[in-house]
N, C-alpha and C positions, 0 to 999 in steps of 0.2 A: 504493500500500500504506500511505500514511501514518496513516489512519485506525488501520485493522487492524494497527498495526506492532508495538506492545504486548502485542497477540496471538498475531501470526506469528512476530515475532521480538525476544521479549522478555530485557532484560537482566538480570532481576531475578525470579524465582517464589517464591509462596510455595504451600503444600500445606495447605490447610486438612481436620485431621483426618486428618493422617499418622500412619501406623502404623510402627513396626520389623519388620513380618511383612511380607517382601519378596514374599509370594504372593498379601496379599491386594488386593482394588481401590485399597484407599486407600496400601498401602506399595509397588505396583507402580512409580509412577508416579516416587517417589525413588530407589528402585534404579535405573530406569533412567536417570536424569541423572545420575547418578553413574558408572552403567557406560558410558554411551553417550561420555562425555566434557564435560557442557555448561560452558559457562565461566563463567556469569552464576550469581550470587548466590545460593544458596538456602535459602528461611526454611519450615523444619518449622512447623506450626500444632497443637497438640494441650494441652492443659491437664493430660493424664494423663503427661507425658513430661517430664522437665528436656534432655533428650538422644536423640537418633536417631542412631548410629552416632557420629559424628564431630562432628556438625553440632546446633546449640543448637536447641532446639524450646521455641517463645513458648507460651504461654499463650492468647492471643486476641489480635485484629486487632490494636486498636489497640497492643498492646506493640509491635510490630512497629516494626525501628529505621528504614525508610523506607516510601515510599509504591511498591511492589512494580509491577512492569508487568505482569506474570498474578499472576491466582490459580486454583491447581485447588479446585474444590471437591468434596471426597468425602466428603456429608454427608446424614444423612438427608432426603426432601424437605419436612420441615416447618420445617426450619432454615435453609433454603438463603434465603426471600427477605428472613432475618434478617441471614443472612451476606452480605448482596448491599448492604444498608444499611450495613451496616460496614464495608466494603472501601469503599464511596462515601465516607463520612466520612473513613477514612484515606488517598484520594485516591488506590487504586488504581483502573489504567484499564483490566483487561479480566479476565474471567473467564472459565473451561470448567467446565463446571457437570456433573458425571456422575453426578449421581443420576437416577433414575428415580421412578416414581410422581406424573406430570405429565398434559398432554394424552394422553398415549397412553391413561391409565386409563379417561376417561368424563369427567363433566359436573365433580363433585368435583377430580378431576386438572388438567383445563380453567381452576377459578378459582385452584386455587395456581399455576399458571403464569402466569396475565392476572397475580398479586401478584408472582411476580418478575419478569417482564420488567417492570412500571410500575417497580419498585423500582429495577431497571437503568437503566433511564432519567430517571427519577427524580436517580438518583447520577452521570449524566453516564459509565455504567461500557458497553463493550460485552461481549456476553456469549453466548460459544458454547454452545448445547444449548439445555436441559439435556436429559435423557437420551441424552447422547452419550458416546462413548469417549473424545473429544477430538482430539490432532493431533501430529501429528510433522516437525519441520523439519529434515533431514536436514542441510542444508548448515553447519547453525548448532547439529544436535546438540541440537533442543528436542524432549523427551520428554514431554510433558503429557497420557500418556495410559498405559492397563490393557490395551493392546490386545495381542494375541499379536504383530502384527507388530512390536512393538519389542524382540522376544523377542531377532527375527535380526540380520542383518548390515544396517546403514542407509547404504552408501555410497550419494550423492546424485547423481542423473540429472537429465535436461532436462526429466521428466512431474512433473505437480500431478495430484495426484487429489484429489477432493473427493467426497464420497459422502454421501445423507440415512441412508445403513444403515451402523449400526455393525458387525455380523457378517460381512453380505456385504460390504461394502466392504474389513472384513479379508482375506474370503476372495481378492479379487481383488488385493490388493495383496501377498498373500503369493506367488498365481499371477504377475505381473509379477517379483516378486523371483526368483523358478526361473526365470525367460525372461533375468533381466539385466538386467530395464528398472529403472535407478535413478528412485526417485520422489524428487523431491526436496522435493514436501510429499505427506503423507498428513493428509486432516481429514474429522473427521464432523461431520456440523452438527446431527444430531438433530432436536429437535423443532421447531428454528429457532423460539424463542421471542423473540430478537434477530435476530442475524445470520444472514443467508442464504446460502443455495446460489451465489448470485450474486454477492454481494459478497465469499466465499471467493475466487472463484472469479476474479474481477476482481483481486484483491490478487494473488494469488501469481501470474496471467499476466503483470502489471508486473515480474516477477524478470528479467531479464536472461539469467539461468541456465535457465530455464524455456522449452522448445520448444514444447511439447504439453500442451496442459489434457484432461483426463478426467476424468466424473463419470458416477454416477450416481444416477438422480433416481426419486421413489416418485409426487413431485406438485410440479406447478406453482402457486403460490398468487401469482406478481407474473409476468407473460408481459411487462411491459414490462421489467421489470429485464433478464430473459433475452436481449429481443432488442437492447437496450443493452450489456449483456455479448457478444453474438454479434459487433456490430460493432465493439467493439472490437479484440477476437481479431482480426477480417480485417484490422482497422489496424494491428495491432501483428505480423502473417503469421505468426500462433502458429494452429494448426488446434485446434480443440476436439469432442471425441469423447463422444459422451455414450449411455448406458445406461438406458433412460427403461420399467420396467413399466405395466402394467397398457393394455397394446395393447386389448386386447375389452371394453372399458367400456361402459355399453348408451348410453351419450350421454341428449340432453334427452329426458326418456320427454314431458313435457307439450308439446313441438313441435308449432306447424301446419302450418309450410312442411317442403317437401322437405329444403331446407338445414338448417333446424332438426333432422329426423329422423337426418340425415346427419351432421352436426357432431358428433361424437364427441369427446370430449377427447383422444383422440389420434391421431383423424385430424386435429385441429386442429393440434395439439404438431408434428406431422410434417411438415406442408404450411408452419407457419411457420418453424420450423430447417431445413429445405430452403430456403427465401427468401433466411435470413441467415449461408448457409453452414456449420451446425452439421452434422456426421456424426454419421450414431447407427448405435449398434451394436445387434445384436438382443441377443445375450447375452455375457458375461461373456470367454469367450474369444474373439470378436470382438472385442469392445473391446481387446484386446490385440494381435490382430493390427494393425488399424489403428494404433493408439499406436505398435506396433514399425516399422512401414514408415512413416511420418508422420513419427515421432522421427529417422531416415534416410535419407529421401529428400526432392530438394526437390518439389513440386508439379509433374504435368505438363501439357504446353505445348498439348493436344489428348487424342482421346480413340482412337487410333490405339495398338493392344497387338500387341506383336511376341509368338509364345513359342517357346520353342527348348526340345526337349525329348530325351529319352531313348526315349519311349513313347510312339507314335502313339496310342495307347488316353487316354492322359494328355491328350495335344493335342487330342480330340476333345472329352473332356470339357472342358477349361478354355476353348474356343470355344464348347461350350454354353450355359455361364455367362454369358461375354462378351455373348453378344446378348441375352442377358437382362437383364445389366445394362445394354444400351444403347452397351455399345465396340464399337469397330470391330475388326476381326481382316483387314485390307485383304491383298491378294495383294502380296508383295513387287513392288518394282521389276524392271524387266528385269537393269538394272545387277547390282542385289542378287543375284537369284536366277542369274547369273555366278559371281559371285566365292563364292558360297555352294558351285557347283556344280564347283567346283576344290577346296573347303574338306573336301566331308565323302564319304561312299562314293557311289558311281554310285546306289545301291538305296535312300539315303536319300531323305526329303522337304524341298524347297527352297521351297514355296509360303508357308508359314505357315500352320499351324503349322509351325518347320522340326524332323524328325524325323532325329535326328544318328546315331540305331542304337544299339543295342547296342556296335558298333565303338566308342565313348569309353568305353567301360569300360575298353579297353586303352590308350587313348590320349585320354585326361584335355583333349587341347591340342582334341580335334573339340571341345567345348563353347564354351570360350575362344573361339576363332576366329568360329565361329557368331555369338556374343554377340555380339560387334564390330562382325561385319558387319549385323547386323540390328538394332542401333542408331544404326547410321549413316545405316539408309533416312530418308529423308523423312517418309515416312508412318506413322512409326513415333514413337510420344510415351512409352513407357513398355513393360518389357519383363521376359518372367519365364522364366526356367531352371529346369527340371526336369528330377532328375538323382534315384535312389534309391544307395544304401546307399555303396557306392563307399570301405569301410573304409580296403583299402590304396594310397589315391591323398586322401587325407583331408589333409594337410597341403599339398601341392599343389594341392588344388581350392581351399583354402582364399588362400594364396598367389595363384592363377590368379583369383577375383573381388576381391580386393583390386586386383590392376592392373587390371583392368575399369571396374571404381569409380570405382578415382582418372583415369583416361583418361575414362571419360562424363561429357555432359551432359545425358542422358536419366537419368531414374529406373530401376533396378534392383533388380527381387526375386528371391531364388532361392528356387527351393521343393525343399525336400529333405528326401525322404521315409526314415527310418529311418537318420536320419544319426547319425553316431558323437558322442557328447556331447563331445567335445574339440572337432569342427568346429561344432559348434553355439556352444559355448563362443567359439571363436575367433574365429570370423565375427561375431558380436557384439558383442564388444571391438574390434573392427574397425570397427563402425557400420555396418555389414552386415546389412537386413533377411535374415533365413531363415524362413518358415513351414510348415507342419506339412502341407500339402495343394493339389492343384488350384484347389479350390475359393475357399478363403481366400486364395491366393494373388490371381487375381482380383478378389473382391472389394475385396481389399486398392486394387489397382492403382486401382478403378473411386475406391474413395476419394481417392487421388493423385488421378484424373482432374476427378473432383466440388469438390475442392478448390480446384484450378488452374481451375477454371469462376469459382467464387465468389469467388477475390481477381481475375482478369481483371474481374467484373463489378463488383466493387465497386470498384475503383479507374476504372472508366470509367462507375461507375452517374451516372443521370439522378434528380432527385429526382421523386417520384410528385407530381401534381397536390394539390391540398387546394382543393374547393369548398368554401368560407366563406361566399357570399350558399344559406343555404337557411332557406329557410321551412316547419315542419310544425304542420298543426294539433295543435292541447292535444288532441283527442280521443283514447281508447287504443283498443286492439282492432285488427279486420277494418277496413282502410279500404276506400272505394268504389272503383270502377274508373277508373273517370274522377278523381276525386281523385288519386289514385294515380298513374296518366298522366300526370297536370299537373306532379309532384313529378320523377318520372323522365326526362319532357323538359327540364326546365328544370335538370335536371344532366347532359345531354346524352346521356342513352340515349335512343335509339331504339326509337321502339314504333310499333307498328300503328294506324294511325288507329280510335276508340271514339266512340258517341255512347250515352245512355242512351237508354232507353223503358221507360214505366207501363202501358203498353197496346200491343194490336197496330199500333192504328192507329199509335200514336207509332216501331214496331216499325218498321212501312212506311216511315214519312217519314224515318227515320234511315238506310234503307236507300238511297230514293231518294236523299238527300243527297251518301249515302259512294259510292254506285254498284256495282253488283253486279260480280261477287258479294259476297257477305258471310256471317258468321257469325252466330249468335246465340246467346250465353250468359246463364245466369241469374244474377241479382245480388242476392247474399242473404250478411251476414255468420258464418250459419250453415251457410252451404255452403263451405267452403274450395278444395275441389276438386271443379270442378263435374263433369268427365267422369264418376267414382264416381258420381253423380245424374243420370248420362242429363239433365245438363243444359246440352249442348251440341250445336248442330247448323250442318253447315259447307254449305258450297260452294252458298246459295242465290240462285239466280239470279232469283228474280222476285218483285213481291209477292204471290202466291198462298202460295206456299212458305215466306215469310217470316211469312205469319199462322198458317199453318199449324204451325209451328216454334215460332212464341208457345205454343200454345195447347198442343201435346205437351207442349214443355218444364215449364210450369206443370205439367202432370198426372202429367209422372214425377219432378219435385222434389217437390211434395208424396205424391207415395207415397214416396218414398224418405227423407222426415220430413216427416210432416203437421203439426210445428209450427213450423217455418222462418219467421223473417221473410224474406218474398221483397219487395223494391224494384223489381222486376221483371223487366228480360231490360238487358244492351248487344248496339248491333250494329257490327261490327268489320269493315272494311272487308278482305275474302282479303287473304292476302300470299304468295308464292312464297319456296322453300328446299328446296334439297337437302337438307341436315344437321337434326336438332333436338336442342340444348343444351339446359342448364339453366345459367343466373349466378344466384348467392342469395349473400344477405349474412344476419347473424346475429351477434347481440354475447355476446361468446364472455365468460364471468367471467375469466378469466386474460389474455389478450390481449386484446380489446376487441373492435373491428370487423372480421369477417370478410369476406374475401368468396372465393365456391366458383365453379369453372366447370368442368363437368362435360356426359357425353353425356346430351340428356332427353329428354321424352316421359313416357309415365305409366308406364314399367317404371323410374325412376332408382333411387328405392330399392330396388329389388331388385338392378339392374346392382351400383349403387356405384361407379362409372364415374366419379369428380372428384378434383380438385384444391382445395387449401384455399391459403389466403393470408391474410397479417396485412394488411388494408387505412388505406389506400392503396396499390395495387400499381403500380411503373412502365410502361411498353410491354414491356418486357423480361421482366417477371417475367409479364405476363399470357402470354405467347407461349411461355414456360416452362410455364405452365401446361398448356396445350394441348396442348404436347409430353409433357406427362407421362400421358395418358391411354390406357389400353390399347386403345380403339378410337379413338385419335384419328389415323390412316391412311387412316381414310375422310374425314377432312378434306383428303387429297389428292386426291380424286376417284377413283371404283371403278366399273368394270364400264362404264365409259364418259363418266364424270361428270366435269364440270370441277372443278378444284378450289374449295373455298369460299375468301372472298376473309378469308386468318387478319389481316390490319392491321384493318378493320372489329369484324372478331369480339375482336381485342384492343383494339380502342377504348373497344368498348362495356364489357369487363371491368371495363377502367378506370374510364370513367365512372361503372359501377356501383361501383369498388370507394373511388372520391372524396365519392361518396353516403354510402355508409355512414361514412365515415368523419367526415363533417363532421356525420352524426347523430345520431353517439355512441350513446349507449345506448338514449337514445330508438326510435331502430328495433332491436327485438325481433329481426325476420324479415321476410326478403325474398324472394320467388322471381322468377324471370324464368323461364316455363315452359309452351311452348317457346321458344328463343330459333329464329331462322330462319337459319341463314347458305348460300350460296349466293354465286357469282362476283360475283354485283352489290351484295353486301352483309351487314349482320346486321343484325335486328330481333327486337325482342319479339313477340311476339301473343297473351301471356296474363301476367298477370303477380300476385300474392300479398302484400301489402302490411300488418302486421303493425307498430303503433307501441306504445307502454311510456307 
């Protein structure tokens, strides 16, 4: 935090363009260090004022009797990268800048912002916004900001939120305060004309005080900061929960490859904070639920969910969820489902879900007992109680998960439904997750589980390879096939053996060479994807077939664009595979080098069927990947099929994803499509090559 610390936790403010009207933007911001309690120095800034309430108000900067650690600035935006100079000169070191009429305006707004951030840099000053609300440091009673949450109550909790929206940001930190979750910073970063999302965000997870970082994000403009930021959090075993719009963005509309079509900025954003352990929440009270269970529980040990419930109906749903998120819901132990069955009525349910009846409405303790013992299985990593309304046993239930709590070493969520605001209250104070539903409940859990995945892996992670010997030609565009091949085995992908030909006869001799059967494709940097041009033909076995093949394929690329540079045909020696993949790399503007491994063939962009990763990815993460696909089951073998051999299929990932990596930007787009994998191995046999 020591950068940001002038910022976060400064000892000295001054308020440039403070008013005595405690309602408006610019007088909010003293009223409230005044009400809240702050303890540090403060210098009113206004030339219309000799006096603000109590406290002496300067004239301009430099009167000022020292060099201030913040300054708010609440000023018009034509002043502001005047005021930014001046505070340089008098050697203050950070500002919150709350004007608007910046970047957000258009092109105009755009160049007064490039004048105050130089201006800040410039003065050596860092500088939150500008059109932001600013920040609140609960622990330290720093109030530098107009926002309605500094209206209420700021006792300081273990959450940082950090937010690019000042409104909604409000919104949710006010929702957190009705839940009990103390934030112990609130900040907006606004237009991040300095300081970022990231470096917020980096600062106050260094708090000590600080469990849980929370944000939310509108855009990614540095993906390297972020995933620097993500690994820290796993070091530091703070979990970071993040709120990210704009899901449906149409991605690169000018893409050649599949990958390129596919890369979406947030299918990208998603696939790399999955990599580096970040949770994201879909919306707003998501986010909270997670932060709630995050903020008190520790991370579990497996992916293994007990749930003990009141309502069979409830149990069914919350195992629906489950296997949709990928938990287990395992059948108790023999043991377990024993001592369960001494525990609760003959007519309950013992299996898991364990259904405790109705009958604990009378008797409070059937809940209790259940819990115990279904955290005690083995196979058991994390576990959730569902109980409704239970008014007059409300202080007791309450009482009765408290010792629960403090007795486990498994994670504990209760879910209770329509519960009396005293027990909600109290359980809470307690450090007692409780949420609102079945459902949240769950997902809640899945985040524990996803959690406790990512510090296991990162504290035993392997680093990703980095090829450093690569050579690419200076030419850009469509490369050749063959070219192309050369680049991809010599960073250790696998491909299908390729020869060119100008002619049929050359068609022939390339055939005889590879030995049949073989393929024949056309080779035109105008044709991307040659199957759409009927310009492919497989499985020929002899040369009659293979001149034959020449001479269609010619006839239906040029009908399918008569004015196509054609170079002429490759022939590709068959290759056998159960499965067909697609691996593609693509240099993402935010994170850099991608790399995708998804189900392919010529439907992928339609399926949508992949995984993204910030490349270089380890063995680990590629096999991650794999697992992450909704038809990746058939990578177990179906309907009679051996399995394909996933170490190969994850090698090659790799390889691809060491490629991209050490090509930087240079590669555009990359496809590998189909990739072939099958018990004996994986290989490419067609593959899309795309340099900058």
């Amino acid at each position: 935090m020591n950068e940001l610390r002038p910022l976060l936790t400064p000892e000295s403010i001054a308020i440039l363009g403070a008013s005595p009207d405690a309602g408006k933007v610019n007088g909010r911001p003293l009223r409230f260090l005044l009400e809240k309690g702050y303890s540090g120095r403060i210098f009113p800034v206004n030339p219309k004022y000799d006096r603000i309430g109590s406290l002496r108000c300067y004239p301009d900067i430099g009167s000022l009797p020292e060099a201030v650690d913040l300054a708010v600035v609440a000023l018009p935006a034509r002043m502001v990268a005047g005021a930014v100079r001046d505070l340089g000169r008098r050697g203050v070191r950070s500002a919150v800048v709350f004007s608007s009429g910046f970047a957000e305006t258009g092109k105009a707004g755009q160049a007064l912002e490039d004048e105050v951030t130089a201006a800040a840099r410039d003065a050596g000053l860092r500088l939150c916004g500008p059109n932001c609300l600013g920040l609140v440091n609960a622990f330290d009673r720093v109030t530098a900001t107009f926002s309605q949450f500094a209206e209420g109550d700021l006792t300081p909790g273990p959450v940082a939120f950090v937010t690019q929206s000042g409104a909604f940001g409000t919104a949710i930190a006010a929702l957190a305060r009705r839940r009990g979750l103390g934030l112990g910073y609130f900040v907006n970063t606004g237009n991040e004309g300095d300081v970022t999302f990231a470096e917020v965000m980096h600062a106050v997870l260094g708090d000590p005080r600080i469990r849980v970082g929370a944000g939310y994000l509108e855009g990614v403009k540095n993906g390297t900061a972020l995933v620097a930021l993500a690994q820290e959090a796993l070091a530091l075993g703070k979990p970071l929960v993040l709120t990210k719009v704009g899901r449906t963005g149409s991605g690169a509309r000018a893409a050649v490859s599949h990958t390129g079509m596919l890369a979406g900025a947030d299918q990208v954003f998603d696939g790399v904070i999955r990599q580096h352990g970040i949770l994201r929440a879909r919306n707003e009270e998501q986010m909270l639920d997670l932060i709630e269970v995050l903020a008190c529980c520790e991370p579990a040990r497996g992916n293994g969910l007990g749930i003990v419930t009141q309502s069979g109906g409830a149990g069914v749903l919350m195992c629906d969820r489950a296997e949709e998120l990928g938990l287990r819901v395992p059948v108790l132990a023999p043991e377990t489902q024993r001592a369960l069955k001494a525990a609760i009525p003959d007519f309950g349910s013992i299996g898991n879900p364990v259904d405790v009846t109705g009958q604990s409405v009378a008797d409070p303790r059937l809940l209790g007992e259940s819990v115990r013992i279904v955290l005690a299985d083995p196979q058991i990593h994390v576990a959730i109680v569902w109980l409704q309304l239970m008014e007059a046993h409300a202080e007791r239930l309450v009482a009765l998960f408290e010792e629960i709590r403090a007795d486990a070493t498994k994670p504990l969520v209760v879910c209770w439904l329509a519960a009396p605001e005293r027990a909600l209250r109290a359980l809470r104070e307690r450090g007692i997750a409780v949420l609102r539903g079945g459902e949240p409940a769950v997902d809640a859990c899945a985040a524990l589980v996803r959690y406790g995945e990512a510090r296991r892996a990162h504290a035993g992670r392997g680093e990703a390879r980095r090829n450093a010997r690569l050579e690419l030609p200076s030419a850009s565009g469509i490369l050749g096939t063959v070219a192309a091949r050369s680049i991809l085995e010599a960073a250790g992908v696998r491909t299908a053996p390729v020869l060119a030909a100008c002619d049929a006869a050359e068609a022939v001799a390339a055939a005889e060479r590879l030995g049949y059967p073989v393929a024949v494709k056309v080779e035109s940097p105008d044709i991307p994807h040659k199957t759409e041009a009927q310009g492919v033909r497989l499985g020929l076995a002899d040369a009659a077939s293979v001149r034959k093949a020449f001479e269609e394929t010619m006839v239906a690329v040029r009908r399918w664009r008569h004015d196509a540079r054609i170079a002429g045909v490759v022939v590709q020696k068959m290759a056998a595979g159960s499965v067909e993949l697609v691996v593609g790399l693509k240099h993402d503007p935010a994170f850099g080098p991608i790399v995708m491994a998804g189900m392919g063939g010529v439907h992928v962009e339609a399926t949508g069927d992949v995984a993204f990763r910030r490349a270089p990815v380890t063995r680990a993460q590629a096999l991650a990947m794999l697992d992450e696909l909704r038809a990746g089951a058939v990578l177990n073998g179906v309907r009679g099929r051996a399995p394909v051999d996933r170490e190969a299929l994850a090698q090659l990932i790799c390889a691809a994803s060491e490629l991209g990596a050490a090509a930087g930007h240079r590669l555009k787009e990359c496809d590998l499509n189909p990739v072939l994998a099958g018990p004996e191995g994986a290989l490419a046999v067609d593959w899309l090559m795309v340099l900058d």
